[in-house]
C-alpha positions as CSV (number, residue, x, y, z in Angstrom):
1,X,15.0,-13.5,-4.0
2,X,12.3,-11.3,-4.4
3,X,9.0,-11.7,-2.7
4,X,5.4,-11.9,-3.6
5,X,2.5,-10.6,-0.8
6,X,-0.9,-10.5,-1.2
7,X,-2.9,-7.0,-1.2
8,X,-5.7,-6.9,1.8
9,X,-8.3,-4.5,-0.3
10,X,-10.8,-3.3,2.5
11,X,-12.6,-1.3,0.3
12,X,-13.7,-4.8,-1.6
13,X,-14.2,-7.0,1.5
14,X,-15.5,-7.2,4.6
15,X,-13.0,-7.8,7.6
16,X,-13.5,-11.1,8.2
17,X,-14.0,-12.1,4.6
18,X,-10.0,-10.8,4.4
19,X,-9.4,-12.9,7.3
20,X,-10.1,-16.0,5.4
21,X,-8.8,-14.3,2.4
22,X,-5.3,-13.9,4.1
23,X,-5.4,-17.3,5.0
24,X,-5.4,-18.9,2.0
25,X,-3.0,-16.6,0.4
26,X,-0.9,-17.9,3.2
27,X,-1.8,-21.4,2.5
28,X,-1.1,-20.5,-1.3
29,X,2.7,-19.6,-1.2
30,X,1.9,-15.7,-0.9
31,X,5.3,-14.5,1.6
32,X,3.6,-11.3,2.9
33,X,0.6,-9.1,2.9
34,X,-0.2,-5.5,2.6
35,X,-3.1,-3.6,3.9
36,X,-5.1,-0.7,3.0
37,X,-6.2,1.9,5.4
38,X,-9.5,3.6,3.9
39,X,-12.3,5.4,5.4
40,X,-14.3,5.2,2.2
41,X,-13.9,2.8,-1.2
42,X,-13.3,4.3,-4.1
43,X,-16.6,3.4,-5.9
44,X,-20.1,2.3,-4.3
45,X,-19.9,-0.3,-6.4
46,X,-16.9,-1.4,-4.3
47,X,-18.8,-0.9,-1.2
48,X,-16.4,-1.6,1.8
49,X,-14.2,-0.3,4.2
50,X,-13.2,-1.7,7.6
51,X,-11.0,-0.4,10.2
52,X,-7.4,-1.8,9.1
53,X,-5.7,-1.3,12.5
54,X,-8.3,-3.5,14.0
55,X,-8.1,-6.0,11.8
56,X,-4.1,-6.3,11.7
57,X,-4.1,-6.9,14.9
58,X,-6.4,-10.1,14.0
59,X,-5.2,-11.1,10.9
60,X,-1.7,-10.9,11.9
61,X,-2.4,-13.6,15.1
62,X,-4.1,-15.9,12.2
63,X,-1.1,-15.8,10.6
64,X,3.1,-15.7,10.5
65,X,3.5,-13.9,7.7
66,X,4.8,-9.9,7.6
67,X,2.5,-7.0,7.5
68,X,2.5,-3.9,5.9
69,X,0.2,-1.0,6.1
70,X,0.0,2.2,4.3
71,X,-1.0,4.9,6.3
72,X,-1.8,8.6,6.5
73,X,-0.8,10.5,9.9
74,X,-2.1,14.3,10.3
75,X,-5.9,14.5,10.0
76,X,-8.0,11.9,10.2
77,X,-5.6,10.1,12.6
78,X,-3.4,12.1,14.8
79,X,0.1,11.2,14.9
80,X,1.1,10.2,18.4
81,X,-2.0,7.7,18.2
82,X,-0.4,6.5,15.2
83,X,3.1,6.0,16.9
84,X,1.7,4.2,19.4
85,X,-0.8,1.6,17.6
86,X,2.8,0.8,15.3
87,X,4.4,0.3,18.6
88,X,1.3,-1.6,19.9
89,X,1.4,-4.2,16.5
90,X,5.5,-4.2,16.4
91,X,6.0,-5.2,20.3
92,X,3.2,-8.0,19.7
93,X,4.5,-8.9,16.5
94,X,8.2,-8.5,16.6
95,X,10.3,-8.5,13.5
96,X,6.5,-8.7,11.4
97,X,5.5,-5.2,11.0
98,X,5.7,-1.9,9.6
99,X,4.1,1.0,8.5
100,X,4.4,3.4,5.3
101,X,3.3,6.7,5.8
102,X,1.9,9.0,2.9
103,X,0.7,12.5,2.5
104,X,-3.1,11.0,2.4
105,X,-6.4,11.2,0.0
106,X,-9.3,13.7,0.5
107,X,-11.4,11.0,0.2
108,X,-10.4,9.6,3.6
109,X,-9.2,12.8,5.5
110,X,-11.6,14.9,4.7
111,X,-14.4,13.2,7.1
112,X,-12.7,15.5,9.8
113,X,-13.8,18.8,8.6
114,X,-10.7,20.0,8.6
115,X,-9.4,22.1,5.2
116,X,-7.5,19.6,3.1
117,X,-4.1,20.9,2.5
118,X,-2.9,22.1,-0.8
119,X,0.1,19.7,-2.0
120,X,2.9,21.3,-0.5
121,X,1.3,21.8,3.0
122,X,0.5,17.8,2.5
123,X,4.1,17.1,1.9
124,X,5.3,19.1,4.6
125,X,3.3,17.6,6.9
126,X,4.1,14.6,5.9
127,X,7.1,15.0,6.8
128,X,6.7,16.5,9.9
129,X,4.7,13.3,10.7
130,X,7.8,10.9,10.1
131,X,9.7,12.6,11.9
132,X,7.1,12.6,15.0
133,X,6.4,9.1,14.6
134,X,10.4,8.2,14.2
135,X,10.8,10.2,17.5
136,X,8.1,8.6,19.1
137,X,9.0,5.1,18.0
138,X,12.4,5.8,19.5
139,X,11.0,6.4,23.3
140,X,11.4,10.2,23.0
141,X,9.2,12.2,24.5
142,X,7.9,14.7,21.9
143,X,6.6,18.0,21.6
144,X,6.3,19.6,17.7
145,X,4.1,23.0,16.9
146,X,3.9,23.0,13.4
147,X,1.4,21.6,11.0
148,X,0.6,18.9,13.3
149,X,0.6,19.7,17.1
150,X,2.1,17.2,19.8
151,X,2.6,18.0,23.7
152,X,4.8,16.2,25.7
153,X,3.4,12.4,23.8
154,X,5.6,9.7,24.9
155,X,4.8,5.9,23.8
156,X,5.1,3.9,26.9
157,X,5.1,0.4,25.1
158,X,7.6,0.0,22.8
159,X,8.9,-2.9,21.0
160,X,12.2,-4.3,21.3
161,X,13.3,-3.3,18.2
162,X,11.6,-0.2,16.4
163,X,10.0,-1.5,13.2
164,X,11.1,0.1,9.6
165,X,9.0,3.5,8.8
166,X,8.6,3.6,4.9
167,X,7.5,6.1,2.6
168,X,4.4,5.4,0.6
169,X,5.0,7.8,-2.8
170,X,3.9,7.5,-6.4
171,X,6.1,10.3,-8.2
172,X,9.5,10.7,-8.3
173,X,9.6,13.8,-6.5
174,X,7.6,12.7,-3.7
175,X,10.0,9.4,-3.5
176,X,13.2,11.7,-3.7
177,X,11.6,13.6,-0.7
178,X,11.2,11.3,1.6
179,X,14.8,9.4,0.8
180,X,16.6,10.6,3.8
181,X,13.8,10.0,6.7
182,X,12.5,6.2,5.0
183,X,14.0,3.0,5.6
184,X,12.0,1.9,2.3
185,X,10.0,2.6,-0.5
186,X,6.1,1.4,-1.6
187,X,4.9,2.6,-4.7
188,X,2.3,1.8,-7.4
189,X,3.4,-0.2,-10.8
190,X,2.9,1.8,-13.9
191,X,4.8,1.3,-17.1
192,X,8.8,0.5,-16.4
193,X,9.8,3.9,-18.0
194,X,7.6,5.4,-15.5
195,X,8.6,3.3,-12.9
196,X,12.0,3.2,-12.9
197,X,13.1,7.1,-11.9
198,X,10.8,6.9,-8.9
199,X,12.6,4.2,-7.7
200,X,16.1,5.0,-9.2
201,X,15.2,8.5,-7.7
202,X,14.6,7.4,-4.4
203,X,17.6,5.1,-4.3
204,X,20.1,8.2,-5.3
205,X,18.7,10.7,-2.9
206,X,19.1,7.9,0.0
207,X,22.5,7.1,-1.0
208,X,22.3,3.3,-0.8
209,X,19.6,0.2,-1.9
210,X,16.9,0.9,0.7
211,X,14.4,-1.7,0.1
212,X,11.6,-1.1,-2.3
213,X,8.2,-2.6,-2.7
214,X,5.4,-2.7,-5.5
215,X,2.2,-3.0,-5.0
216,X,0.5,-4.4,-8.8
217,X,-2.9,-4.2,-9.6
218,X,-4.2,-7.1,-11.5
219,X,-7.1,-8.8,-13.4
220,X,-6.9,-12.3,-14.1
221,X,-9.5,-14.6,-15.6
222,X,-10.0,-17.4,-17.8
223,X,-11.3,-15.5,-20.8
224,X,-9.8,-12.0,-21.8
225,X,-13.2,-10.4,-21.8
226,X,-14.1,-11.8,-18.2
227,X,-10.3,-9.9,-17.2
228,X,-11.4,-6.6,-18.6
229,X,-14.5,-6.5,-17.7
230,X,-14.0,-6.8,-13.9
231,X,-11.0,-4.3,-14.1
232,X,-13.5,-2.0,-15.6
233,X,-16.3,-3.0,-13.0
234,X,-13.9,-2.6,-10.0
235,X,-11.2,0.2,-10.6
236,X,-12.3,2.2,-13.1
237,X,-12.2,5.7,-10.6
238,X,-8.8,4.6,-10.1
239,X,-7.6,5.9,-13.3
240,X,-7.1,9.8,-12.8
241,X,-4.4,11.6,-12.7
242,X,-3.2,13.1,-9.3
243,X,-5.6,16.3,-9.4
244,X,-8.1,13.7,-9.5
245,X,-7.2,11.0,-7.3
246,X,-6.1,12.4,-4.0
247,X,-8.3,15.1,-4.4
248,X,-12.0,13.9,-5.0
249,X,-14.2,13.8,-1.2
250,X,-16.7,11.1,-1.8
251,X,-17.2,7.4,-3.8
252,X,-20.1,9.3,-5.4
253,X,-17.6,11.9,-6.6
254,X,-15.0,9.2,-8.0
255,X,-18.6,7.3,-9.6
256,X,-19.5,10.2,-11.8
257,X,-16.2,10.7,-13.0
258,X,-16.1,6.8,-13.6
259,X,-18.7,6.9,-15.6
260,X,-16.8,8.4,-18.5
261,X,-13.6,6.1,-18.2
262,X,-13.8,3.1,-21.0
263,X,-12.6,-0.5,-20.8
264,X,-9.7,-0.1,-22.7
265,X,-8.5,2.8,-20.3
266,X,-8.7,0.8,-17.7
267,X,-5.2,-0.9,-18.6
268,X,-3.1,2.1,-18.1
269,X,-4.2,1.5,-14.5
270,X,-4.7,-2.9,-14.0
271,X,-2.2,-5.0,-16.0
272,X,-5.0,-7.2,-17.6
273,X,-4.8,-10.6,-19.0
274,X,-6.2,-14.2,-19.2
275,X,-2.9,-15.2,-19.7
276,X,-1.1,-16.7,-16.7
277,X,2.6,-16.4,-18.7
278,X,1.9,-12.5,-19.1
279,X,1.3,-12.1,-15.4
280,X,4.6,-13.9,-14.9
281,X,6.5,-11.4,-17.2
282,X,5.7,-8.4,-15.7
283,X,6.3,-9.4,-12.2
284,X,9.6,-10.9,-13.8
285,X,10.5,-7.4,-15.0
286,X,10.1,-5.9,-11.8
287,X,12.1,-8.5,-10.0
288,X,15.2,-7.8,-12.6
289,X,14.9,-3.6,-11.2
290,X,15.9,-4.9,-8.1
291,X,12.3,-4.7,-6.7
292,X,12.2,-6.5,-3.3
293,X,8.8,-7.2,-2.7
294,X,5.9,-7.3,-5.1
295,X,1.9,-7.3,-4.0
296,X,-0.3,-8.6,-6.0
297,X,-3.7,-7.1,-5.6
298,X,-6.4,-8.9,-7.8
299,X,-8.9,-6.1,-8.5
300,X,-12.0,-8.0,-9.2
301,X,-14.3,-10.2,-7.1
302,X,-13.1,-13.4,-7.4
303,X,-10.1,-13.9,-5.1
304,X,-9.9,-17.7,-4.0
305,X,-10.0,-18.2,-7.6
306,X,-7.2,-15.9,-8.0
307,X,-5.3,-16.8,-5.0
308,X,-5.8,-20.9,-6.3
309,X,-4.8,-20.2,-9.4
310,X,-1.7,-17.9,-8.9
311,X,-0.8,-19.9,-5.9
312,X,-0.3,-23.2,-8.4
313,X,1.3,-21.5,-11.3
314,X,2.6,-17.7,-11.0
315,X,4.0,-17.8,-7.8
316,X,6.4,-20.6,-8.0
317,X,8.1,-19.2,-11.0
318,X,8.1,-15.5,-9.5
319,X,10.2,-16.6,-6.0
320,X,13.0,-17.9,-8.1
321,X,13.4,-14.7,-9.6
322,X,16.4,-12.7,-8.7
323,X,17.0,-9.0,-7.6
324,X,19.9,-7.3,-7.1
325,X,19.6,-7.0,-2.9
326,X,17.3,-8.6,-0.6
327,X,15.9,-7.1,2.7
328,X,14.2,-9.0,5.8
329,X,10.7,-6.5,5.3
C-alpha cells in the first residue's frame, strides 16, 4: 500500500509552529513526514528557516511516525558530523529514521565562503560523501582525501541497525548515479512523462525495486483563485530550471527573478486545484508507478486547513491505493 507523509517546510514555519503542525498531520491519518534542511527560504516572503536536525530530534519524541530528511553533506556541514547526528537520531529512534543525501543548493552552502562547485565536482562529492557517511554509519573508522577531507573519524554511537542512506536526485542522470550506493530514491513530482525515467532510471541501474519516494507540491483551497494565488504567493522562485535553482546565493536573488514568473506558470511547478477529486488523481497515478511513499507538501499558509481537510477526504482513498512493492521506510 503506498504511503502518504506530510512535508515539514522550515522555510514557511517556525519550529515549534511544525511541532504542532506534525502533530496534527499525525492526528490526521498522515503515515510519515519529511523534513527540509535549509539555511535560507527561498523567498522573503517565505521568511523562515530553523535548524532541522534540532528540531527532528524534537518532533520525532512528539511523535511515532518515520522521519526523513534531505540533506546536503560537504560544505555547509561536514560529513563525519553528518554521520554521526544520523547515528545520533537512528540509535534514539530505531527503525524511524533516515537520511537522503543530495549534491546541495548555493543558496544554503554558500554561507561558508567556500567556492561552490561546478556540477560535476558537486556530484563527485556527493558521492564521495555517501560513501563516507556509509562507512561511518558502519563503525569504520575513516580517513578520505579527496573533495571532502576526513582523518581517522570514527562514530562511537551507533544504532543497532544502520538506518537506509537514500539519494535525493531530480534528473534522471543524477538518479542513475547514485543507484548502486542508495538504498532509495526521493525525488520531486513533475509531469509522469517526466517522472517516470528518473525513477525507471534509477530502478535499472540498481538492479532491483529500491524503494522510491515523492515528495508533491500542492495548493489546495476552496475556490480555484484562492489555490493559484497562494501557489503564486509562496513558490513562485521555485519554478527555474536547474541553472537557476541550485545555483542562485540569496532569497533576494530567487525574489527578483520571481518577480517575472506569472500565475499560470506557477503550475508547471504546484499541482493546483480547488478540487479535492483532482488531488486524489494525481496521487493515484503515482501510486499505480509503483511509488512507495508520497509527501504532500501544501505550499501556501494555511496548513491545519489543509491537513483537516485532506485528513477527512484525500487520504483515506490514497492508503488503499496499490503499488507494485512496498518497503518498511
Amino acid at each position: 500500500m503506498v504511503s502518504i507523509g506530510y512535508h515539514a517546510s522550515h522555510e514557511q514555519f517556525p519550529p515549534s509552529e511544525l511541532l504542532r503542525l506534525v502533530a496534527a498531520a499525525e492526528e490526521a491519518g498522515f503515515q510519515a513526514v519529511l523534513s527540509s534542511d535549509h539555511w535560507a527560504p527561498w523567498s522573503t516572503r517565505q521568511g523562515h528557516s530553523g535548524q532541522a536536525w534540532a528540531w527532528l530530534g524534537a518532533a520525532m519524541c512528539q511523535s511515532s511516525l518515520p522521519f526523513g530528511v534531505v540533506t546536503a553533506p560537504g560544505q555547509r556541514y561536514h560529513v563525519a558530523v553528518v554521520a554521526q547526528t544520523v547515528a545520533t537520531l537512528a540509535e534514539m529512534y530505531p527503525g524511524r529514521f533516515w537520511p537522503a543525501l543530495g549534491s546541495g543548493e548555493a543558496l544554503n552552502e554558500h554561507i561558508t565562503g567556500d567556492r561552490w562547485p561546478d556540477k560535476p565536482d558537486r556530484d563527485e562529492r556527493w558521492d564521495q560523501c555517501a560513501s563516507v557517511v556509509r562507512r561511518l554509519l558502519r563503525g569504520e573508522t575513516v580517513s578520505h582525501d579527496g573533495l571532502v577531507r576526513v582523518d581517522r573519524a570514527r562514530v562511537w554511537t551507533l544504532p543497532a541497525v544502520p538506518p537506509p542512506l537514500l539519494a535525493a536526485a531530480v534528473s534522471e542522470a543524477s538518479a542513475r548515479r547514485a543507484a548502486g550506493w542508495a538504498d532509495g530514491l526521493v525525488t520531486m513530482y513533475r509531469p509522469l512523462d517526466q517522472l517516470r525515467p528518473v525513477i525507471e532510471g534509477f530502478w535499472e541501474e540498481a538492479g532491483e525495486h529500491k524503494p522510491v519516494h515523492v515528495q508533491v507540491h500542492l495548493s489546495w483551497s476552496p475556490t480555484e483563485d484562492e489555490a493559484l494565488a497562494a501557489a503564486h504567493d509562496q513558490w513562485r522562485t521555485n519554478v527555474f530550471g536547474p541553472e537557476l535553482m541550485w545555483n542562485l546565493a540569496t532569497p533576494e536573488e530567487f525574489d527578483a527573478h520571481g518577480e517575472r514568473v506569472d500565475r499560470d506558470r506557477v503550475r508547471e511547478s504546484v499541482l493546483v486545484s480547488a478540487d479535492l477529486g483532482r488531488h486524489r488523481a494525481w496521487m493515484e497515478e503515482l501510486g499505480e508507478m509503483g511509488v512507495d511513499r508520497i509527501y504532500l507538501h501544501e505550499v501556501g499558509r494555511q496548513q491545519r486547513r489543509f491537513i483537516d481537510t485532506f485528513g477527512d477526504n484525500v487520504l483515506p482513498d490514497l492508503v488503499s491505493v496499490t503499488s507494485g512493492v512496498r518497503h518498511p521506510m
